[in-house]
C-alpha positions in Angstrom: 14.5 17.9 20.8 17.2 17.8 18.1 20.2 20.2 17.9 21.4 20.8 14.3 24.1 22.6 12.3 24.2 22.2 8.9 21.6 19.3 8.0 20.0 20.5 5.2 20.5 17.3 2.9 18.7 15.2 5.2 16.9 17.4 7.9 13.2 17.2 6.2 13.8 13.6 6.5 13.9 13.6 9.9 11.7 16.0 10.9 9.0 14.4 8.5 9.5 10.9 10.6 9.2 13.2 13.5 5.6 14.2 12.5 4.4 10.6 11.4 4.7 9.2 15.4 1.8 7.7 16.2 2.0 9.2 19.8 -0.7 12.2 20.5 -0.2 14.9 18.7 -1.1 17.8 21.7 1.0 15.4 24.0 4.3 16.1 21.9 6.7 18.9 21.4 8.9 19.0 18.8 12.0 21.6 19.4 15.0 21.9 17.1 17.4 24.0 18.0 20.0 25.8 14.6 23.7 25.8 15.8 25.0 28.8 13.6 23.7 26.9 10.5 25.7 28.1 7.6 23.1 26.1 4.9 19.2 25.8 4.7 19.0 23.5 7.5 17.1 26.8 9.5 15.1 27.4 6.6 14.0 24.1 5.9 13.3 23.6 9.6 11.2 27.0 9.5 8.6 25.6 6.6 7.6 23.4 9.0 5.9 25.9 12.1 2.3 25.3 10.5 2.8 21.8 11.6 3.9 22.4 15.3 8.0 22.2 14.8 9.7 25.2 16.8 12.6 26.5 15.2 15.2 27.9 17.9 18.5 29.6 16.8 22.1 30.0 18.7 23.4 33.1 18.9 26.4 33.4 20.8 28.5 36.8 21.4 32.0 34.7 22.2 33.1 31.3 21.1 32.0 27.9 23.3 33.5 24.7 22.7 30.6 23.1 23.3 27.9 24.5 21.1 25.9 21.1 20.6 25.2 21.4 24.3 24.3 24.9 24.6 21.8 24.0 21.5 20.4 21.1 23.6 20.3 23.1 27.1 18.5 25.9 25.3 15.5 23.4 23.9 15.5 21.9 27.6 15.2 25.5 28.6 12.1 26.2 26.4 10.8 23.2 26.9 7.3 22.3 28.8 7.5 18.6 29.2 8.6 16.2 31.7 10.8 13.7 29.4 13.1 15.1 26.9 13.8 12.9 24.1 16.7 13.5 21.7 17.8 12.6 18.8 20.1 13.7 16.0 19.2 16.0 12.8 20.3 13.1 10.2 18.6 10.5 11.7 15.4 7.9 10.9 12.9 6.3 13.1 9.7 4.5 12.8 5.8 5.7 13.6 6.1 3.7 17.0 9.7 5.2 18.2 8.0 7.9 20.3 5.3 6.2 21.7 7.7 2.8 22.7 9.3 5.0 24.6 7.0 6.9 26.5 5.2 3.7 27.6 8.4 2.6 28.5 9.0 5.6 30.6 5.4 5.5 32.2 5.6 1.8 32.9 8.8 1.8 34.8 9.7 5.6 35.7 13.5 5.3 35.1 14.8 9.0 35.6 16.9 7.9 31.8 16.4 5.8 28.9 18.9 4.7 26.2 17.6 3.0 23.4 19.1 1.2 20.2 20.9 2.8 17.4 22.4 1.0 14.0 23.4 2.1 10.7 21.5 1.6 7.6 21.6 1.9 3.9 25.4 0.8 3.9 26.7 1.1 0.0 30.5 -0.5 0.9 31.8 -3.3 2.8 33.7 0.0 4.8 30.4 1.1 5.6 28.8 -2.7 6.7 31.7 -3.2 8.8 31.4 0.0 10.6 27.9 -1.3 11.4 28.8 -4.7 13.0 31.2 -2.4 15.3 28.7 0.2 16.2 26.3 -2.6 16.8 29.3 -3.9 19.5 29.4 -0.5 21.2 25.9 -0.2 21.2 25.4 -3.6 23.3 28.4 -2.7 25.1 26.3 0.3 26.5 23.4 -1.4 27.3 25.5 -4.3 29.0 26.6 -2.0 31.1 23.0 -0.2 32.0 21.7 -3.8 32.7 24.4 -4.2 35.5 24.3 -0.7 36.7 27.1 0.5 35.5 25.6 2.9 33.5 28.8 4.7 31.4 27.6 4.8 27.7 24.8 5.2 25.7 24.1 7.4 22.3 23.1 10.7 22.1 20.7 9.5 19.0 18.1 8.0 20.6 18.2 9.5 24.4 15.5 10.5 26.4 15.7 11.8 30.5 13.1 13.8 32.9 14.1 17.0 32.5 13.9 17.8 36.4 16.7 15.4 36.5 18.6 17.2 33.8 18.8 19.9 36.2 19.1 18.3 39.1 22.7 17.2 38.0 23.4 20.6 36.9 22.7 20.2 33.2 25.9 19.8 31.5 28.0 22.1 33.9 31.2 20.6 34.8 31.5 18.8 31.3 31.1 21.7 29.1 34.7 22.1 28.4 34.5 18.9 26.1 32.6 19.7 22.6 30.8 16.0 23.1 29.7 14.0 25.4 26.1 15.7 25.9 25.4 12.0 26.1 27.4 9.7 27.8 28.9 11.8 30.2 25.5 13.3 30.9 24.8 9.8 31.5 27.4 9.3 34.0 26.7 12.6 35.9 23.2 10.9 36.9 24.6 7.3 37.2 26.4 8.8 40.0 23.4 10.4 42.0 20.8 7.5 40.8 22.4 4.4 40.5 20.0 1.9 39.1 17.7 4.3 37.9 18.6 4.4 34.4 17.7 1.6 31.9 18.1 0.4 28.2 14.7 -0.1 26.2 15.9 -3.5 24.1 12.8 -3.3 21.4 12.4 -3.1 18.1 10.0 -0.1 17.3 12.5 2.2 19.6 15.5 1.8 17.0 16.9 4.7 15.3 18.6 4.5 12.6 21.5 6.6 11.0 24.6 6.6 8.6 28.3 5.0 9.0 31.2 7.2 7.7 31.7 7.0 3.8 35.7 7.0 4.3 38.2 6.4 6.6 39.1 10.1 7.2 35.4 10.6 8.7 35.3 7.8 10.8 38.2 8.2 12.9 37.4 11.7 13.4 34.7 10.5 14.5 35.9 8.2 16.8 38.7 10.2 18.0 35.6 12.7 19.2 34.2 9.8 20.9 37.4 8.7 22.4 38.0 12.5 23.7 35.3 11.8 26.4 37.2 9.5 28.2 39.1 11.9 30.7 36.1 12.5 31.9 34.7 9.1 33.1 33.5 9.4 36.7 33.7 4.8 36.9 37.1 4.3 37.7 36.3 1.1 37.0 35.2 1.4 33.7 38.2 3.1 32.7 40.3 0.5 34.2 38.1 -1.5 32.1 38.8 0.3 29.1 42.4 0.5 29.8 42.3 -2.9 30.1 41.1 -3.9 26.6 43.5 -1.1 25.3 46.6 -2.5 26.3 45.3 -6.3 25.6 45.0 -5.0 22.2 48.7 -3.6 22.8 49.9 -6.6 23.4 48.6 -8.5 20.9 50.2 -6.2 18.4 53.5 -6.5 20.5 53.2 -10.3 20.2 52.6 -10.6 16.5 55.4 -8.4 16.0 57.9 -10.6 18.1 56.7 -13.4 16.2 59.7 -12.8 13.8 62.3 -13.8 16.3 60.7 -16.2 18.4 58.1 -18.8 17.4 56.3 -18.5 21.1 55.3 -15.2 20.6 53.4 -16.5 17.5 51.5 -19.2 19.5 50.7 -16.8 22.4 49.1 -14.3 19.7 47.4 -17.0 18.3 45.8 -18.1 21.3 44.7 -13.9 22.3 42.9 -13.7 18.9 41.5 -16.6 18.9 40.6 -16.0 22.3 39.1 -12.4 21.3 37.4 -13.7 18.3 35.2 -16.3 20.3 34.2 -13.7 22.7 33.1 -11.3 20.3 31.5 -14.0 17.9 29.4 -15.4 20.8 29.0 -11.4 21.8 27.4 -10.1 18.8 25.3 -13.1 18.0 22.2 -11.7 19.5 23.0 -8.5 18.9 22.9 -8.6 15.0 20.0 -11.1 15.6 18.2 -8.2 17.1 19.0 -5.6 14.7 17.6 -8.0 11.8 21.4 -8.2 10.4 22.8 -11.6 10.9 24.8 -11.6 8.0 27.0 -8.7 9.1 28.2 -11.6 12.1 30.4 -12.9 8.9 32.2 -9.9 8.7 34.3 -10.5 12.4 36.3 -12.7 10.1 37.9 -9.1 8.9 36.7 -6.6 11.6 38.7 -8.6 14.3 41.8 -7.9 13.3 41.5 -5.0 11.9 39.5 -3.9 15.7 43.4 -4.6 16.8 45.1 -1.6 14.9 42.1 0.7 15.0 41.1 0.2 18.6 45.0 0.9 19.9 45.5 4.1 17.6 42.3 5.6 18.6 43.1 5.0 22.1 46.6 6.9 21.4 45.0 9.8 19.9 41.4 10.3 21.2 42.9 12.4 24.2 45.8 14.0 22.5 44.6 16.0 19.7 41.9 18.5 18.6 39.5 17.3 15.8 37.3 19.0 13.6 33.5 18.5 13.9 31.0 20.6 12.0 33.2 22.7 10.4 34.9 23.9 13.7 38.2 23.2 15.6 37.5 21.6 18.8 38.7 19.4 21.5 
């Protein structure tokens, strides 16, 4: 199931590797749901009923703020299957993506499955570096699913029994936000069904998507990412976030103090360098797995600039609206 508003540059793409899975053709169904589309996205995602795609379309009397979960809870609705897997309307995936993890699934019955997502087709060192830190967050997720701690995960590659869906009430209860249809999702069934939720670490199951081509895209992306955290139900991970955030704060505070006393200098040398190690030995396997090993060169210049990124996001992910998709939300 995909929810989609305005796609139309790279929808066919999508739904094209959609059609080439090599899992059973009368075994799948493939719902996309049009959020108020403005563009061709519903017309492009209409030329392709002969083929089995069903083309659903929100219609809302009064404004939500959450309108890519209403799209999502209205394919669920529709749905006949037993495992809902999601993904987004500008994204790429090989023949095998589908069937890695449905085997998955019928292997080891986890009630939820996050799997991998990197960025590809990078044209800037911008764009490369947003990929070696979207590679972090991504093993940061699945760190935490290994150790059941289930807190984050991405809504790109997502797939969950839809009797669990509404077991947990859907998204009710964290439909005020206009994301988090995916982690805090997550988090809603991490609470009832601890251990029950795992990480499919293979190759075939990647999906693949696009980094942000400026700076103005990205952190309104990531302040829309940051927005969730209010409503973490881990106290612990938020301690843990909280945490890093004000470790970053301090190394900022240090390297500023450096200019009156040399101490401060040394103790900010020995946080970075402290940061750096952990994150180098951290993202090792990671870009090994991911087939980017290169990108590991690039910590040299994402580390420190991690420090001023990470602590503004963290000032302004829960203070401010943003705009996503054309609209005005929080």
């Amino acid at each position: 199931m995909v929810a989609a508003r305005n796609e139309e540059e790279k929808i066919a793409l999508t739904i094209n590797d959609i059609l080439a899975q090599d899992y059973p053709k009368h075994l799948t169904e493939i719902i996309f749901c049009d959020d108020h589309s403005t563009d061709r996205t519903a017309e492009i995602i209409r030329s392709y009923e002969a083929q089995g795609v069903k083309l659903l379309q929100l219609n809302e009397g009064q404004g939500l703020n959450s309108y890519k979960k209403k799209a999502i809870a209205t394919a669920i609705g529709v749905s006949t299957g037993e495992l809902m897997v999601a993904t987004d309307a500008d994204c790429r995936m090989g023949a095998k993506w589908l069937s890695s993890i449905v085997n998955y699934y019928e292997t080891y019955q986890p009630l939820m499955i996050s799997s991998p997502v990197t960025y590809f087709e990078e044209t800037s060192l911008f764009e490369n570096l947003q990929t070696l830190e979207f590679g972090y967050l991504v093993a940061m997720g699945a760190s935490f699913i290994g150790n059941n701690r289930a807190s984050t995960c991405n809504g790109a590659n997502f797939a969950y029994r839809k009797d669990t869906f509404y077991e947990v009430g859907g998204f009710k209860g964290i439909d005020d936000l206009a994301s988090g249809d995916d982690e805090l999702l997550l988090q809603k069934v991490a609470e009832r069904h601890p251990g029950r939720i795992a990480f499919l670490k293979l190759r075939d199951a990647i999906v693949y998507t696009h980094a942000k081509v400026n700076l103005k895209e990205f952190l309104n992306q990531r302040r829309r990412w940051a927005s969730k955290s209010t409503k973490y139900k881990d106290k612990k991970v938020v301690a843990l976030a909280v945490g890093i955030w004000m470790f970053n704060v301090s190394l900022l505070a240090n390297a500023a103090l450096s200019f009156y006393a040399g101490w401060f200098f040394r103790l900010f040398l020995v946080q970075f360098g402290l940061k750096f190690i952990f994150e180098l030995a951290f993202l090792l396997p990671v870009t090994a797995f991911f087939k980017r090993p290169k990108l590991t060169w690039l910590l040299i210049l994402l580390s420190p600039i991690h420090i001023l990124y990470f602590v503004y996001v963290g000032l302004i992910g829960n203070t401010r609206k943003y705009v996503w998709k054309g609209r005005l939300v929080r």
